[in-house]
N, CA, C, O and CB atoms as a CASP TS submission, in Angstrom:
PFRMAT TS
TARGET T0000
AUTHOR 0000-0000-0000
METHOD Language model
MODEL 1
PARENT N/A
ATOM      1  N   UNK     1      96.384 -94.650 -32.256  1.00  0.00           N
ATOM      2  CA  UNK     1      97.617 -95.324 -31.951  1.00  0.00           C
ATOM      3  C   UNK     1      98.065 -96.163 -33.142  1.00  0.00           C
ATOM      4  O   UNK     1      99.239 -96.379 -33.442  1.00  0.00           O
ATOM      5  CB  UNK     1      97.458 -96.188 -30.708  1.00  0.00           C
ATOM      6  N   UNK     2      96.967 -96.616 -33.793  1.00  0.00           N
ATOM      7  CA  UNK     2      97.811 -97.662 -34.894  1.00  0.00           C
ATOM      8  C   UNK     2      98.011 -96.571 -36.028  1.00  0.00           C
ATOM      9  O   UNK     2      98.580 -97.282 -36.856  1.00  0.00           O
ATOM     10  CB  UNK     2      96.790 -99.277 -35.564  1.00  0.00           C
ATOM     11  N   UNK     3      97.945 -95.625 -36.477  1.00  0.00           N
ATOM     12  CA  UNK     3      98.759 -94.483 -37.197  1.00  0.00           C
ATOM     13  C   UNK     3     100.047 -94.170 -36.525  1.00  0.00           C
ATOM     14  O   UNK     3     101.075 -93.812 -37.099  1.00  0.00           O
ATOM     15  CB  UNK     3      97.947 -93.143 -37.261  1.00  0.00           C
ATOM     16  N   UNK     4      99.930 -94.295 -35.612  1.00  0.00           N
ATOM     17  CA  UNK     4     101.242 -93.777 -35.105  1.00  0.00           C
ATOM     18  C   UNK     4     102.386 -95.292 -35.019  1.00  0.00           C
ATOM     19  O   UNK     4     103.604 -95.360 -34.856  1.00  0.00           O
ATOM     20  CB  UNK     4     100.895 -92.937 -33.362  1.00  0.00           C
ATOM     21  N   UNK     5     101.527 -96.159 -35.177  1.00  0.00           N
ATOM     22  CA  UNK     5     102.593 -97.504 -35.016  1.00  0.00           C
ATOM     23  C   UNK     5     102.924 -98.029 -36.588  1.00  0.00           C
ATOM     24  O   UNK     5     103.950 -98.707 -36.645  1.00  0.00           O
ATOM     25  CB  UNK     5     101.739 -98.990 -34.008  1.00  0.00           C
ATOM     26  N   UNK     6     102.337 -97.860 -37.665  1.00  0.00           N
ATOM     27  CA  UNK     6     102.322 -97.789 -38.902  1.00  0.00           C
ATOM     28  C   UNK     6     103.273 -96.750 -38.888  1.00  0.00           C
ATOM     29  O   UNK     6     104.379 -97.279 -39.004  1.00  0.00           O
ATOM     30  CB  UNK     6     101.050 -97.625 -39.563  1.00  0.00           C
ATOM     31  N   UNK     7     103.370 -95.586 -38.806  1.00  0.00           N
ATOM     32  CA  UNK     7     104.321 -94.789 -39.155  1.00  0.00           C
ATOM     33  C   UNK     7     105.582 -95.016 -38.428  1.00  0.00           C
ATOM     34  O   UNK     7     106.488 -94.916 -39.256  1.00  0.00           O
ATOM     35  CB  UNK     7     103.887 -93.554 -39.035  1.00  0.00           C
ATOM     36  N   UNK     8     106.075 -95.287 -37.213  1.00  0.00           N
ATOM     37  CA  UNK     8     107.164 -96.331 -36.890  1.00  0.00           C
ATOM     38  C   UNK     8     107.547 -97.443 -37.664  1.00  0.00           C
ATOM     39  O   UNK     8     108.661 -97.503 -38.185  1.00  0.00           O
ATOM     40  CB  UNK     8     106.896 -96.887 -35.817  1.00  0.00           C
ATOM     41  N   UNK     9     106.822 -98.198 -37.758  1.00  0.00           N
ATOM     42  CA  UNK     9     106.978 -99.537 -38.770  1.00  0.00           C
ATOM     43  C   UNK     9     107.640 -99.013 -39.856  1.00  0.00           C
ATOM     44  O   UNK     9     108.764 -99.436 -40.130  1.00  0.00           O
ATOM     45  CB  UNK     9     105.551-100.288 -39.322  1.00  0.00           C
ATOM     46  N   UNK    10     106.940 -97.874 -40.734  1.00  0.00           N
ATOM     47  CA  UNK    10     107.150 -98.130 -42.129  1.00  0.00           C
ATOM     48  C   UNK    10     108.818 -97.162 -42.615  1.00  0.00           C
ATOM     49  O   UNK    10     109.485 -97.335 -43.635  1.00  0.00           O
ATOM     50  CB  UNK    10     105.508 -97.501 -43.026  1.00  0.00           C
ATOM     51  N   UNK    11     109.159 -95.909 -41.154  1.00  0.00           N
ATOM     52  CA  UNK    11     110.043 -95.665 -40.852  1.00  0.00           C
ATOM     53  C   UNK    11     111.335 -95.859 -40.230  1.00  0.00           C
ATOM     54  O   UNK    11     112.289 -95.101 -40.051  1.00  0.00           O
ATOM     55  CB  UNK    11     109.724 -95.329 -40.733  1.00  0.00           C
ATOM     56  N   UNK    12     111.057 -97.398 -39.871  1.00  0.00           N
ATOM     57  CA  UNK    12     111.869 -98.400 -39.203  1.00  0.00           C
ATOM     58  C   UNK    12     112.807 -97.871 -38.124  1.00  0.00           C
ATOM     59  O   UNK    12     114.031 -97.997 -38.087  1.00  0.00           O
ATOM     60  CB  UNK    12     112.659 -99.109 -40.204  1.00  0.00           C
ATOM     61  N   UNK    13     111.981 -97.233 -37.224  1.00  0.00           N
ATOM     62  CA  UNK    13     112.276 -96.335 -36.178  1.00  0.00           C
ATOM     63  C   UNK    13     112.004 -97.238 -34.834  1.00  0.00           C
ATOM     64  O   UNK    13     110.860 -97.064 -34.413  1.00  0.00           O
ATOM     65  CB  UNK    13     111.337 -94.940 -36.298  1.00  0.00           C
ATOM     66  N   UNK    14     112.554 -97.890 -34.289  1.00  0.00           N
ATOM     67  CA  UNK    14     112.746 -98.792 -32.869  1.00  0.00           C
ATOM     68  C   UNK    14     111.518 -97.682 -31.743  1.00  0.00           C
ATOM     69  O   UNK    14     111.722 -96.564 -31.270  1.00  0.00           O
ATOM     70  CB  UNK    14     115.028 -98.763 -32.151  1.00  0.00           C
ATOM     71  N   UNK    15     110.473 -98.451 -31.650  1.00  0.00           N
ATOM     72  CA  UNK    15     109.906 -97.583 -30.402  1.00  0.00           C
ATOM     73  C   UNK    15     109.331 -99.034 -29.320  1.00  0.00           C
ATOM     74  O   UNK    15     109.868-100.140 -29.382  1.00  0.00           O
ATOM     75  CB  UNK    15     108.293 -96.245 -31.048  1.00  0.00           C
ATOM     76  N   UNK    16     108.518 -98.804 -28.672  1.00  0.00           N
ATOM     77  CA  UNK    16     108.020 -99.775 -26.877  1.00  0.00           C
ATOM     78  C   UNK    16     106.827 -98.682 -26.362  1.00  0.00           C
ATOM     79  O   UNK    16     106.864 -97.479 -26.104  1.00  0.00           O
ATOM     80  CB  UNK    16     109.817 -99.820 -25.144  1.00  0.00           C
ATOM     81  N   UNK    17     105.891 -99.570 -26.344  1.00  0.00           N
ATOM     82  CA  UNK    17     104.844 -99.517 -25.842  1.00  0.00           C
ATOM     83  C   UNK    17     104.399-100.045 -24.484  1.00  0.00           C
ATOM     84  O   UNK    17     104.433-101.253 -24.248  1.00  0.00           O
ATOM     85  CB  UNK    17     104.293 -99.899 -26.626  1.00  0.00           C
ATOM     86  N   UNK    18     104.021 -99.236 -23.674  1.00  0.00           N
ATOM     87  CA  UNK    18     103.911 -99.679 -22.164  1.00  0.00           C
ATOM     88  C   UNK    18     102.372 -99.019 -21.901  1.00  0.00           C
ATOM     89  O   UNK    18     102.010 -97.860 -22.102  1.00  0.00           O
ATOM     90  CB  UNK    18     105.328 -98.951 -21.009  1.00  0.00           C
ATOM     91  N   UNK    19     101.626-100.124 -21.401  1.00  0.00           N
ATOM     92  CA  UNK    19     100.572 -99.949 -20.828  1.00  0.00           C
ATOM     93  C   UNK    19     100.601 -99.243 -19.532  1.00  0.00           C
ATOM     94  O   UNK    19     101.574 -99.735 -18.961  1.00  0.00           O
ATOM     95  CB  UNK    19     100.062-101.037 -20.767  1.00  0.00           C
ATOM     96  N   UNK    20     100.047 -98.318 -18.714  1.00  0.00           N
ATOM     97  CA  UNK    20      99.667 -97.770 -17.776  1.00  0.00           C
ATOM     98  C   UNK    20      98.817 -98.361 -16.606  1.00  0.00           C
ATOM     99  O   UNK    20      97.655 -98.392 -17.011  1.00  0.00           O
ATOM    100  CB  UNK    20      99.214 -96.932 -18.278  1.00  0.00           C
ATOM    101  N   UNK    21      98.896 -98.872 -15.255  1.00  0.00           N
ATOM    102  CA  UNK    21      97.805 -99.239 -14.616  1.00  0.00           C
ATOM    103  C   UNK    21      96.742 -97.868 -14.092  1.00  0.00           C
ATOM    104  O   UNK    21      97.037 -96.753 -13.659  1.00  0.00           O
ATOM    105  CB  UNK    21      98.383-100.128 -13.438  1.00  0.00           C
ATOM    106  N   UNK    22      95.578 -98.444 -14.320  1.00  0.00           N
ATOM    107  CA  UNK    22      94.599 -97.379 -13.992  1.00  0.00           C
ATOM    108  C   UNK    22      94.924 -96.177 -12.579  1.00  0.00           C
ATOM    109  O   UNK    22      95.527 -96.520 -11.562  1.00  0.00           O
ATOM    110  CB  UNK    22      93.221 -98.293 -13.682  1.00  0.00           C
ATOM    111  N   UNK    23      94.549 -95.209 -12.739  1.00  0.00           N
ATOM    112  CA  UNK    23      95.116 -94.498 -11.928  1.00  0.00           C
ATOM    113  C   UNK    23      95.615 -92.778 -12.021  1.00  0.00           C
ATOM    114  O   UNK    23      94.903 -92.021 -12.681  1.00  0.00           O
ATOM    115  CB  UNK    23      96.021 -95.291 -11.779  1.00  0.00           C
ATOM    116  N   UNK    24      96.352 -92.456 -11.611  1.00  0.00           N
ATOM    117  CA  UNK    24      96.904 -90.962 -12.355  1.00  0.00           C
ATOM    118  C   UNK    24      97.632 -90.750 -13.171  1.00  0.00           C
ATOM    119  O   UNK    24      98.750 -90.249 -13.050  1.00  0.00           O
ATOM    120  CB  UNK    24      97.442 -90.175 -11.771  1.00  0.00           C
ATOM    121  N   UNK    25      96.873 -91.253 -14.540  1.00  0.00           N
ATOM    122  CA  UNK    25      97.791 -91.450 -15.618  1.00  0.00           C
ATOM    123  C   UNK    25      99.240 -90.515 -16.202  1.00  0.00           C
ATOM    124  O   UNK    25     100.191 -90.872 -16.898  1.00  0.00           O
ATOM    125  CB  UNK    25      96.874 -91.470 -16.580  1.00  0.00           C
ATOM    126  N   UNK    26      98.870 -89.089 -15.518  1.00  0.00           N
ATOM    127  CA  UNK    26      99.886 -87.978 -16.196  1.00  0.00           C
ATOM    128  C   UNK    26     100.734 -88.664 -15.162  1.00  0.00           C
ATOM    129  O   UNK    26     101.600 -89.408 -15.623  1.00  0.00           O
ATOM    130  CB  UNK    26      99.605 -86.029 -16.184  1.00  0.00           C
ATOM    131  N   UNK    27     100.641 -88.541 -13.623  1.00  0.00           N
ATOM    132  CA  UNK    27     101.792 -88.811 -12.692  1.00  0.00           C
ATOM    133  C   UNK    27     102.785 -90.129 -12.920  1.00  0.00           C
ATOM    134  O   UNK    27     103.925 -90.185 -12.460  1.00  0.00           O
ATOM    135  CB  UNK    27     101.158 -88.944 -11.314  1.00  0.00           C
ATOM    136  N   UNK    28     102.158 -91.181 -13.708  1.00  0.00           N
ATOM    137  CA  UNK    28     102.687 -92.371 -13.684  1.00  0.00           C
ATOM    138  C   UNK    28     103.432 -92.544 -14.973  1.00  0.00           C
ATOM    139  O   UNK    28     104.175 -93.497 -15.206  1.00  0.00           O
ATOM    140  CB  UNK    28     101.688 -93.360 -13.438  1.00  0.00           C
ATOM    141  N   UNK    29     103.144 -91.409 -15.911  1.00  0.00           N
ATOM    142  CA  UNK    29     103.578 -91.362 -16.930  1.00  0.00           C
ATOM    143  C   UNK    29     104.812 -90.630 -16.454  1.00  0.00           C
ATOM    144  O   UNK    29     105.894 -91.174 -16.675  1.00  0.00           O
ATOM    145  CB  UNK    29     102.710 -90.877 -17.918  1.00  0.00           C
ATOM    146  N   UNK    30     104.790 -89.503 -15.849  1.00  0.00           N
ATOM    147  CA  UNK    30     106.089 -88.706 -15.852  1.00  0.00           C
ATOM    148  C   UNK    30     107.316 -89.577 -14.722  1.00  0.00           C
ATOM    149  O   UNK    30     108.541 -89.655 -14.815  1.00  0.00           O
ATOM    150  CB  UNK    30     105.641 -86.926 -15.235  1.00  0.00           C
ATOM    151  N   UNK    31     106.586 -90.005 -13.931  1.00  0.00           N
ATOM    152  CA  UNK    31     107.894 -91.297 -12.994  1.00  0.00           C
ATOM    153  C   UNK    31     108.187 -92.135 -14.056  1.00  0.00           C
ATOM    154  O   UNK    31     109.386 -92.404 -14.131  1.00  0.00           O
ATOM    155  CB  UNK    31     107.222 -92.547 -11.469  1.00  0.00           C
ATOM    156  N   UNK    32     107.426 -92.672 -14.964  1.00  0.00           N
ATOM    157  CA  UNK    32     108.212 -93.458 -16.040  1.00  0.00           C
ATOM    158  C   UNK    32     109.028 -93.069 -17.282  1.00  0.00           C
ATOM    159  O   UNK    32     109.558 -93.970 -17.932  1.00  0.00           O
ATOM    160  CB  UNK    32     107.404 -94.173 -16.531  1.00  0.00           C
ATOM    161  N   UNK    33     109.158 -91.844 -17.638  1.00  0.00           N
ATOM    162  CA  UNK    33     110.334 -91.124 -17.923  1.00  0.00           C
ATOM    163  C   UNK    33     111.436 -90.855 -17.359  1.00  0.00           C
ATOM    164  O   UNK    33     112.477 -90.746 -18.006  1.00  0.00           O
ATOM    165  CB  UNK    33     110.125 -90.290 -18.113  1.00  0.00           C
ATOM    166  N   UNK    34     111.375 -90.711 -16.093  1.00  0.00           N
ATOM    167  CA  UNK    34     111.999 -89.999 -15.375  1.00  0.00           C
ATOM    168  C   UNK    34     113.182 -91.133 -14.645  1.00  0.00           C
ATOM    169  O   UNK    34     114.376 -90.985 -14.385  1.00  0.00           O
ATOM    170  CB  UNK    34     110.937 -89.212 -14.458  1.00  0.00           C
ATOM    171  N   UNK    35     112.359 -92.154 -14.485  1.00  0.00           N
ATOM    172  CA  UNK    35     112.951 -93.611 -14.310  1.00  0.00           C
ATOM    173  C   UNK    35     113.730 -94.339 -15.388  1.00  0.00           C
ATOM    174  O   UNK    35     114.857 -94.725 -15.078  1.00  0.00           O
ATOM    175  CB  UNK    35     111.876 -94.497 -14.038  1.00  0.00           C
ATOM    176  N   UNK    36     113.263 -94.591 -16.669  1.00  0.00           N
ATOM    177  CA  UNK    36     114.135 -94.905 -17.936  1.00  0.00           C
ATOM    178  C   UNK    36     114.165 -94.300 -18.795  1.00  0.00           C
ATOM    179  O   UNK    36     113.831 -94.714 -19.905  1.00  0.00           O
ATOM    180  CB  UNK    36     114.011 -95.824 -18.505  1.00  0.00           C
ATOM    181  N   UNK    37     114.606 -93.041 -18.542  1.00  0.00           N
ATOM    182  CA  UNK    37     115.018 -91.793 -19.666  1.00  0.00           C
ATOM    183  C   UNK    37     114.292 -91.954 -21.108  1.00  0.00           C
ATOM    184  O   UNK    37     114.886 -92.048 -22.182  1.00  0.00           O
ATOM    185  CB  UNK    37     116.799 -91.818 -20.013  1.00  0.00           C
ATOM    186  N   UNK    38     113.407 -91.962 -20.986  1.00  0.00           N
ATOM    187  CA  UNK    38     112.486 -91.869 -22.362  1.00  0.00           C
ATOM    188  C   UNK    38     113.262 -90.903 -23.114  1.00  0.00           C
ATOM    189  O   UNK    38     113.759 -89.834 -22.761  1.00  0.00           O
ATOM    190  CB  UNK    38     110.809 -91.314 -22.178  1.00  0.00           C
ATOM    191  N   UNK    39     113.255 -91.810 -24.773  1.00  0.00           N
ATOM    192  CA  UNK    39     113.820 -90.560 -25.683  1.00  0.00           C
ATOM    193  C   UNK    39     112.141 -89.251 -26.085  1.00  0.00           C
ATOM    194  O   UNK    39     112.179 -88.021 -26.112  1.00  0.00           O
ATOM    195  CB  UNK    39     114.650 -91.581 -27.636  1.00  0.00           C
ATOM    196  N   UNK    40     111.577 -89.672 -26.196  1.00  0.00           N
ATOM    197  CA  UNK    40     110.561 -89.399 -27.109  1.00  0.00           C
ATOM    198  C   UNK    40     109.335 -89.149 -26.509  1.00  0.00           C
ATOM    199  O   UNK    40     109.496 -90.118 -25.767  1.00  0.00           O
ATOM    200  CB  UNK    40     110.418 -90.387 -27.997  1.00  0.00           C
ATOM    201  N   UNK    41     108.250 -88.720 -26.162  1.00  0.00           N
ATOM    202  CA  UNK    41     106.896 -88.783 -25.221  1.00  0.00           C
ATOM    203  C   UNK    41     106.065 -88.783 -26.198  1.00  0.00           C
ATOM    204  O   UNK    41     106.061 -87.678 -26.741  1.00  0.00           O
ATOM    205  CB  UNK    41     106.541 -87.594 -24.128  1.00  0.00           C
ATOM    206  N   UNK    42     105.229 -89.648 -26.757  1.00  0.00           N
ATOM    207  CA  UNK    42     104.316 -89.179 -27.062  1.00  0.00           C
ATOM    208  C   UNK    42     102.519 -89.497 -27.189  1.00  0.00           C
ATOM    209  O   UNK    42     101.870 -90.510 -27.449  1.00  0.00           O
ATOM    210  CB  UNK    42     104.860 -88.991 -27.827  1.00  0.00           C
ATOM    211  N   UNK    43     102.123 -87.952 -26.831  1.00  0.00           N
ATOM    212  CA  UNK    43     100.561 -88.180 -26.807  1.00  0.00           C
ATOM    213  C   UNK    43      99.393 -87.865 -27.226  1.00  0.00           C
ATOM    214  O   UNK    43      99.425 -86.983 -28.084  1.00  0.00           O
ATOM    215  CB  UNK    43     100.253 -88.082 -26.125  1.00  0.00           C
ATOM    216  N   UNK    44      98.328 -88.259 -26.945  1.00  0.00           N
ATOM    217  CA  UNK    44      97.363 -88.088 -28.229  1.00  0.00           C
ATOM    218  C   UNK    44      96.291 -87.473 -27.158  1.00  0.00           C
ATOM    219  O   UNK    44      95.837 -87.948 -26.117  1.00  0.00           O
ATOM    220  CB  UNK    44      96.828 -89.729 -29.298  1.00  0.00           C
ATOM    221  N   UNK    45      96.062 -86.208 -27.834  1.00  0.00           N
ATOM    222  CA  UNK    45      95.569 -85.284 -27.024  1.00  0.00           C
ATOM    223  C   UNK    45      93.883 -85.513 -27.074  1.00  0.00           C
ATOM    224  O   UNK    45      93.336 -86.252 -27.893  1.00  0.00           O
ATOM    225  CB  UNK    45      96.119 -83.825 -27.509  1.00  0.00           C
ATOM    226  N   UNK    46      93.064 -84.610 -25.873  1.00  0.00           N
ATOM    227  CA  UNK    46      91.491 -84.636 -25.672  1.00  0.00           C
ATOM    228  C   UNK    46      91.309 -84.053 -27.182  1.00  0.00           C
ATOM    229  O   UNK    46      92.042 -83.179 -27.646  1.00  0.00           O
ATOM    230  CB  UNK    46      90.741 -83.560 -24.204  1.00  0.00           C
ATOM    231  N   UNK    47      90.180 -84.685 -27.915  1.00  0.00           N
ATOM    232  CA  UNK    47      89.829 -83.977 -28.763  1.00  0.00           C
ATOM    233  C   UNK    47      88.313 -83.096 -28.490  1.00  0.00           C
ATOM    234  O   UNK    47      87.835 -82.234 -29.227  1.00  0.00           O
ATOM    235  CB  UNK    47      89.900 -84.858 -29.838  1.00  0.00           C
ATOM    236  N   UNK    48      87.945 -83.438 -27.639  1.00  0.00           N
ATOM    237  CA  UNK    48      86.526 -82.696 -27.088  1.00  0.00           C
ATOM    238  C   UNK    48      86.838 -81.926 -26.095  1.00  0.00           C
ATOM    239  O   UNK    48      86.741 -82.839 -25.276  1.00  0.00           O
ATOM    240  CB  UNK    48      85.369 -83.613 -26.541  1.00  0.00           C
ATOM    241  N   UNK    49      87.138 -81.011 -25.439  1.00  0.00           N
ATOM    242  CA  UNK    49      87.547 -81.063 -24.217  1.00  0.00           C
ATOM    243  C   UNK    49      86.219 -79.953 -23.685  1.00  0.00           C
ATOM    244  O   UNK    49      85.623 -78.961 -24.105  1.00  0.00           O
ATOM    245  CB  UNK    49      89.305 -80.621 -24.035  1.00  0.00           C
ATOM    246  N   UNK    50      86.231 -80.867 -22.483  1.00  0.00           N
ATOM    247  CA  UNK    50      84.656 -80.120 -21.370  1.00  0.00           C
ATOM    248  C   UNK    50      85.285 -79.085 -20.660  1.00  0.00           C
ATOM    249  O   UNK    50      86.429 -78.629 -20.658  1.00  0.00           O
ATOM    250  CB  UNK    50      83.784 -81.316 -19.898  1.00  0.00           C
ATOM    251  N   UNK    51      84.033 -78.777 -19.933  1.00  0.00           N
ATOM    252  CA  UNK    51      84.268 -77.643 -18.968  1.00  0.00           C
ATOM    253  C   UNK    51      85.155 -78.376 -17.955  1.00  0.00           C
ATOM    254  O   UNK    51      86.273 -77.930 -17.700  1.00  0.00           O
ATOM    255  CB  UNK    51      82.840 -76.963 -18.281  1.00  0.00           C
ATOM    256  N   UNK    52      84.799 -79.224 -17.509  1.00  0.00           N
ATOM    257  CA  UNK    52      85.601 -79.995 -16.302  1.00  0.00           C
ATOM    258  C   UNK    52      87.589 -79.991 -16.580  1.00  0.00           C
ATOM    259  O   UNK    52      88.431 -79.781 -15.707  1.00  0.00           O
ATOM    260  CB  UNK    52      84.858 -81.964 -16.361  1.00  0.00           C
ATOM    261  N   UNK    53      87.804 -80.252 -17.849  1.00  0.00           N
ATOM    262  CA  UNK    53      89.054 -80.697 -18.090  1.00  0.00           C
ATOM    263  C   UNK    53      88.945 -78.860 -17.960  1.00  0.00           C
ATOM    264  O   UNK    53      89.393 -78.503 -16.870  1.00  0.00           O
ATOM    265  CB  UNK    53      89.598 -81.862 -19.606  1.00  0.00           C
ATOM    266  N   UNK    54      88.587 -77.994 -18.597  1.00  0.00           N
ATOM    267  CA  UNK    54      89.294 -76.896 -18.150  1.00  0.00           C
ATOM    268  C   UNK    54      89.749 -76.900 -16.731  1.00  0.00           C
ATOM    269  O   UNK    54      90.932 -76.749 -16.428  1.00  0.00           O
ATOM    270  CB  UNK    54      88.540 -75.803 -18.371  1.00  0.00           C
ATOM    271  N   UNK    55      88.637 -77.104 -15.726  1.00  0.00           N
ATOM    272  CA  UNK    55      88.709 -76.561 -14.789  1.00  0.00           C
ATOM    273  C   UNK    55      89.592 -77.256 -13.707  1.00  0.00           C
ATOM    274  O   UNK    55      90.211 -76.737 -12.778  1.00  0.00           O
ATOM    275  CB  UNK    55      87.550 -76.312 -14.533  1.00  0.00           C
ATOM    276  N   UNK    56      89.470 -78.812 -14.136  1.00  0.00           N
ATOM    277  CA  UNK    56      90.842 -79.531 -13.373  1.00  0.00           C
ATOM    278  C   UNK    56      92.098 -79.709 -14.144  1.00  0.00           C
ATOM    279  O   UNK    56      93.133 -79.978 -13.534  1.00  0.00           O
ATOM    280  CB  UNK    56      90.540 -81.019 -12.906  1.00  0.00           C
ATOM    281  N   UNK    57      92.092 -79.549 -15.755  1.00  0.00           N
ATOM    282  CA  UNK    57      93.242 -79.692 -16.610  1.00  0.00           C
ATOM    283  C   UNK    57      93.336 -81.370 -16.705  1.00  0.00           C
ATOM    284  O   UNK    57      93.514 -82.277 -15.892  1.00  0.00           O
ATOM    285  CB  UNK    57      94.672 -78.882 -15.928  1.00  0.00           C
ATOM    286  N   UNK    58      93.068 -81.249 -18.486  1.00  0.00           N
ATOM    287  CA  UNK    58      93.652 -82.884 -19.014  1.00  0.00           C
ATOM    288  C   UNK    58      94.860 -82.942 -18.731  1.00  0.00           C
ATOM    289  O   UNK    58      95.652 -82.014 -18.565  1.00  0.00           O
ATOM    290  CB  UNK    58      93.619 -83.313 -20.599  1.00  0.00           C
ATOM    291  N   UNK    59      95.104 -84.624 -18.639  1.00  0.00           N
ATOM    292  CA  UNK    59      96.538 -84.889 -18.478  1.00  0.00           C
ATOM    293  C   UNK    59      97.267 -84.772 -19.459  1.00  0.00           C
ATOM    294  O   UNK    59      98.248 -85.508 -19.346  1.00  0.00           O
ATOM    295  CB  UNK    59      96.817 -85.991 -18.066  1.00  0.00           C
ATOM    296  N   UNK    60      97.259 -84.168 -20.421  1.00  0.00           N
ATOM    297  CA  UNK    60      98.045 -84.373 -21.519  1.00  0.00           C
ATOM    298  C   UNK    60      99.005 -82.999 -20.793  1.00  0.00           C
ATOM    299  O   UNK    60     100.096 -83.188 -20.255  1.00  0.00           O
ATOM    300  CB  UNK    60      97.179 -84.286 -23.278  1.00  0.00           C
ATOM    301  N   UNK    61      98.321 -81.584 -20.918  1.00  0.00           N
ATOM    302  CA  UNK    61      98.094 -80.639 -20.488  1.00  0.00           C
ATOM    303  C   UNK    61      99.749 -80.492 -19.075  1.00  0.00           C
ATOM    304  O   UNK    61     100.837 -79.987 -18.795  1.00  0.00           O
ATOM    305  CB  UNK    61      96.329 -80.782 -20.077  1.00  0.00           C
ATOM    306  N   UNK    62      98.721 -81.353 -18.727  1.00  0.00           N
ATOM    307  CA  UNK    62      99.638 -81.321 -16.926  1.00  0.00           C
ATOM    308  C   UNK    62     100.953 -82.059 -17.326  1.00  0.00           C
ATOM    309  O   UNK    62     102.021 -81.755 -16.796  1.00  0.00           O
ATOM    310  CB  UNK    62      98.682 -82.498 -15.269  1.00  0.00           C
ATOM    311  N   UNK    63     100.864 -82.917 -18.157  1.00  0.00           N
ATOM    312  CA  UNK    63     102.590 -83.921 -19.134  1.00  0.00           C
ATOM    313  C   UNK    63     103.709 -82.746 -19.149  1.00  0.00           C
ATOM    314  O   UNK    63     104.695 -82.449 -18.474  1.00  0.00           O
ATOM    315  CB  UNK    63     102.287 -84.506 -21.518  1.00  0.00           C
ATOM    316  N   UNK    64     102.902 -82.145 -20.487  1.00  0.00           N
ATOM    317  CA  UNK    64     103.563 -81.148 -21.180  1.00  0.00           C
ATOM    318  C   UNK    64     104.110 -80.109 -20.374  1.00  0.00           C
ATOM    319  O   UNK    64     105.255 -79.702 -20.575  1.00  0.00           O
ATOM    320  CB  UNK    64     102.753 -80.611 -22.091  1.00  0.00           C
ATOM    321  N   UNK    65     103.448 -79.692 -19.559  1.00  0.00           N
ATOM    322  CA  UNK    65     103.786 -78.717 -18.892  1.00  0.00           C
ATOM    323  C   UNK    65     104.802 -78.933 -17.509  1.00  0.00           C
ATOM    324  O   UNK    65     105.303 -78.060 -16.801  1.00  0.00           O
ATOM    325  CB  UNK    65     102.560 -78.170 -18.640  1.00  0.00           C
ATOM    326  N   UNK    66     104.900 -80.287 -17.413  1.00  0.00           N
ATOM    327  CA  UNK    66     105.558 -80.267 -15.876  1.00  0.00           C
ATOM    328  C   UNK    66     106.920 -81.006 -16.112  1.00  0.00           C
ATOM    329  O   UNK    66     107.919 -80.883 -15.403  1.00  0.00           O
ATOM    330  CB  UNK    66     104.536 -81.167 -14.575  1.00  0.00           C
ATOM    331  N   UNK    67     106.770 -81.969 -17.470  1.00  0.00           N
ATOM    332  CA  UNK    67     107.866 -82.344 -18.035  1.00  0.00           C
ATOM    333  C   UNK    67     109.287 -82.250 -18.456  1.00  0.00           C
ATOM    334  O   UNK    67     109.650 -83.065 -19.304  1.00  0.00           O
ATOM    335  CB  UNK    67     107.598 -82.410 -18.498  1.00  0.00           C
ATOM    336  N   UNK    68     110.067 -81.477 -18.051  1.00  0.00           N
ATOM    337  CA  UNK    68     111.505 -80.816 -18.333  1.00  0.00           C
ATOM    338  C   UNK    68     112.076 -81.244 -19.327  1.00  0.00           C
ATOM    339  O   UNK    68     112.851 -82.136 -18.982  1.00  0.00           O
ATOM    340  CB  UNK    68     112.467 -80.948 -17.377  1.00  0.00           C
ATOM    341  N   UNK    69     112.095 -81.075 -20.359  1.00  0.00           N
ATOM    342  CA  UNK    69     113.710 -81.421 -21.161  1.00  0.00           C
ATOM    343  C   UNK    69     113.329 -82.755 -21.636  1.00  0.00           C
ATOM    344  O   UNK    69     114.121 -83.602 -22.048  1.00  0.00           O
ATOM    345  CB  UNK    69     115.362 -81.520 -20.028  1.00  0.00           C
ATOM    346  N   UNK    70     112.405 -82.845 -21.572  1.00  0.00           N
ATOM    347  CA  UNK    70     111.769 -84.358 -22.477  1.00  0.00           C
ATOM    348  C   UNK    70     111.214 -83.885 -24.007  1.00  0.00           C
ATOM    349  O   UNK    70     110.658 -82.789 -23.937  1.00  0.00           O
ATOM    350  CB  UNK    70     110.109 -85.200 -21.499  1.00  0.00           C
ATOM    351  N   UNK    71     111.234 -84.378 -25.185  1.00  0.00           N
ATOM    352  CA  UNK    71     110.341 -84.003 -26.706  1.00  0.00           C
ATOM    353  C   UNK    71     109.477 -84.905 -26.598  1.00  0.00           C
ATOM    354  O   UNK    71     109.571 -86.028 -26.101  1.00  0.00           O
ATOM    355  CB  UNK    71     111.078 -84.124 -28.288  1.00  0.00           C
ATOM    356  N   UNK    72     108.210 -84.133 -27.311  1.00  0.00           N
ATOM    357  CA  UNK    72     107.070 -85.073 -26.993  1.00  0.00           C
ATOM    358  C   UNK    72     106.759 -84.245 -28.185  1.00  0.00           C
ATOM    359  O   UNK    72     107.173 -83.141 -28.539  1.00  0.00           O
ATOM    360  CB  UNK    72     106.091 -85.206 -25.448  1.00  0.00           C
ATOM    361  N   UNK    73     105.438 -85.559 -29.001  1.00  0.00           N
ATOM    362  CA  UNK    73     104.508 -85.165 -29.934  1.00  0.00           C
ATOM    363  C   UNK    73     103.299 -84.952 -29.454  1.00  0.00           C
ATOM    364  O   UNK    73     103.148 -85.832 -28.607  1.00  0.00           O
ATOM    365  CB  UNK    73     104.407 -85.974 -30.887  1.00  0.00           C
ATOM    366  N   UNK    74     102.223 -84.213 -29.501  1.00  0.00           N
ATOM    367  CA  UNK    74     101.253 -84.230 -29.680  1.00  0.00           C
ATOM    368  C   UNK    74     100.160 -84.646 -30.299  1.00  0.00           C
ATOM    369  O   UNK    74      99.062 -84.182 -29.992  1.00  0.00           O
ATOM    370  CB  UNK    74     101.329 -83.777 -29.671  1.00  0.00           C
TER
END
């Protein structure tokens, strides 16, 4: 995250950071787009990913995919 906030900064590109309460992070993420029209999504993907995330799917995964018409980084 602080690469990615350094590169805002030094591009003087206006972004907001919002913490998440614990919970279903993909679901609470996509009502909060969906609620104040996010320009931008972006997320920082599993870099290990287990058998389990195959088999239930990371949230990054479930974002991307259920997300409509939103741009997001990876």
């Amino acid at each position: 995250m602080n690469f990615a906030i350094k590169y805002l900064i030094q591009n003087n590109i206006e972004y907001e950071i919002h913490d998440m309460p614990k919970g279903k992070i993909a679901e609470q993420t996509i009502d909060f787009c969906t609620k104040d029209q996010c320009d931008l999504i972006l997320i920082v993907t599993t870099k290990n990913i287990t058998f389990a995330d195959y088999m239930i799917g990371a949230s990054e995964q479930y974002i991307i995919a259920t997300v409509p018409g939103y741009p997001y980084v990876a």
